[in-house]
Phi, psi and omega in degrees: 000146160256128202242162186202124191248096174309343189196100227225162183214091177249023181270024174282177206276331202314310191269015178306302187295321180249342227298317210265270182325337172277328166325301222274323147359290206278333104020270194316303226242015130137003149283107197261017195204109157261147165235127167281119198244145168276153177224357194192151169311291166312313175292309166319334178300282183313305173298353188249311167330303172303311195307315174330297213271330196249146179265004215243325213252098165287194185204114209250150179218164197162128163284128161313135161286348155307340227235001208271321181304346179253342170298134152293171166271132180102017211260288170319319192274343195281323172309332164282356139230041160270315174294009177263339154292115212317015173232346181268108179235049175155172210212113177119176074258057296228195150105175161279158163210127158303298194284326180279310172048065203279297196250110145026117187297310200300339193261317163287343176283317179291329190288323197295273171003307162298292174317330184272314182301292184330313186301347199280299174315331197228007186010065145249145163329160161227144200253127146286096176272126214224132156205098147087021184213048178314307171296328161274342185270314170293328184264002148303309206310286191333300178276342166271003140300344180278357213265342207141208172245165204266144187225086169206161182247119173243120190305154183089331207294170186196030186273212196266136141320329168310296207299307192287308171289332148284344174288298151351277173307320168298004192073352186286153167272210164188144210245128185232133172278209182282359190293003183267319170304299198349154180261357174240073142246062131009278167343257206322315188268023150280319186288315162292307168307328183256031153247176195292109192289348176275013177248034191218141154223171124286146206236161158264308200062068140302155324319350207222142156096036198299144187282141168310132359218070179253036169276153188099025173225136180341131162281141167219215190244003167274340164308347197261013171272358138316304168282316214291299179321294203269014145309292216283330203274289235286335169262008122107017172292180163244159195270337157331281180323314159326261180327329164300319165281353156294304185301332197264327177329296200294342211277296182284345184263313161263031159079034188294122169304000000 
């Protein structure tokens, strides 16, 4: 099987020590495409670097919205040219976050914003990031739908069926991570079964949210044959087909050789 770990962070300090064994992990068991997301101007720096060195590893560059009260001035623009680089395939992570609520909510709407325009302009894909600001991350999409169509992913998800078929519909794909695994997320794979599986891909978010059953433990990106198996059970797939159609979605979606 070929496997495609849409969303990954490995330039954290967590995988420093190993970096090389965990790639090469992720080799075995049948991945052949990681994307590593920038979260900070530097951590953007760092994913393109990683893409550079690993031929398996692209790179999304983007301010986080935990991260936008800590960009400098000049942070952004050096980011709108960082996404002009040729291992960079797609742009953020971007979108809100409610629950942490690090940066000026008005300051993350505008930032979500810069990311979409950007995606437009350099036609890469853009990664959504969502926590606790379902209704608002949507009646952005809704309204920057009006400007043309939309080419983004929301990463993670773990929302409503209502949320995941209007994100649909808005054109976006979704991402579902090891949180799918869990074992009382019910919800969630009743909710991944009634969507349309050829809009569906699959993540590790390594270092974080490792799938039963490494959970309380480092995530990594060979992990992402755990949500990919329980995609394929809650749509009643074989996890071959599976994987086959999850890879080419991501394939096609972020522009993969």
């Amino acid at each position: 099987m070929k496997l495609i770990d849409t969303h990954c962070h490995l330039d954290e300090e967590s995988f420093g020590p190993d970096l090389d064994q965990v790639i090469q992990a992720a080799r075995d068991v049948g991945v052949v495409a990681m994307v590593t997301i920038g979260t900070t101007l530097e951590s953007s720096r760092k994913s393109i670097a990683l893409a550079e060195k690993y031929p398996e590893v692209f790179a999304a560059v983007g301010i986080h919205p935990n991260y936008i009260a800590a960009a400098q001035p000049g942070d952004w623009e050096q980011v709108e040219e960082l996404a002009l680089h040729p291992r960079v395939v797609a742009v953020g992570e971007t979108g809100l976050d409610r629950y942490w609520n690090y940066s000026d909510p008005a300051d993350q709407r505008e930032y979500f914003t810069r990311h979409i325009d950007l995606s437009r302009r350099i036609n890469k894909p853009f990664i959504v990031h969502c926590r606790d600001a379902d209704e608002e991350v949507r009646e952005m999409l809704r309204a920057a739908a009006q400007a043309g169509p939309l080419n983004g992913v929301m990463h993670s998800f773990c929302q409503s069926l209502e949320s995941g078929r209007e994100c649909i519909d808005l054109g976006l794909h979704l991402s579902f991570t090891g949180m799918l695994t869990f074992k009382k997320n019910d919800e969630l794979r009743t909710v991944a079964a009634a969507l349309p599986r050829e809009r569906l891909m699959v993540e590790t978010d390594a270092p974080y949210l490792s799938p039963t059953p490494h959970r309380g433990k480092r995530n990594e990106p060979g992990y992402v044959k755990y949500t990919l198996g329980m995609l394929a059970k809650a749509h009643g797939a074989e996890v071959s087909q599976m994987a086959e159609l999850t890879s080419q979605t991501a394939a096609r979606f972020f522009g993969l050789p």
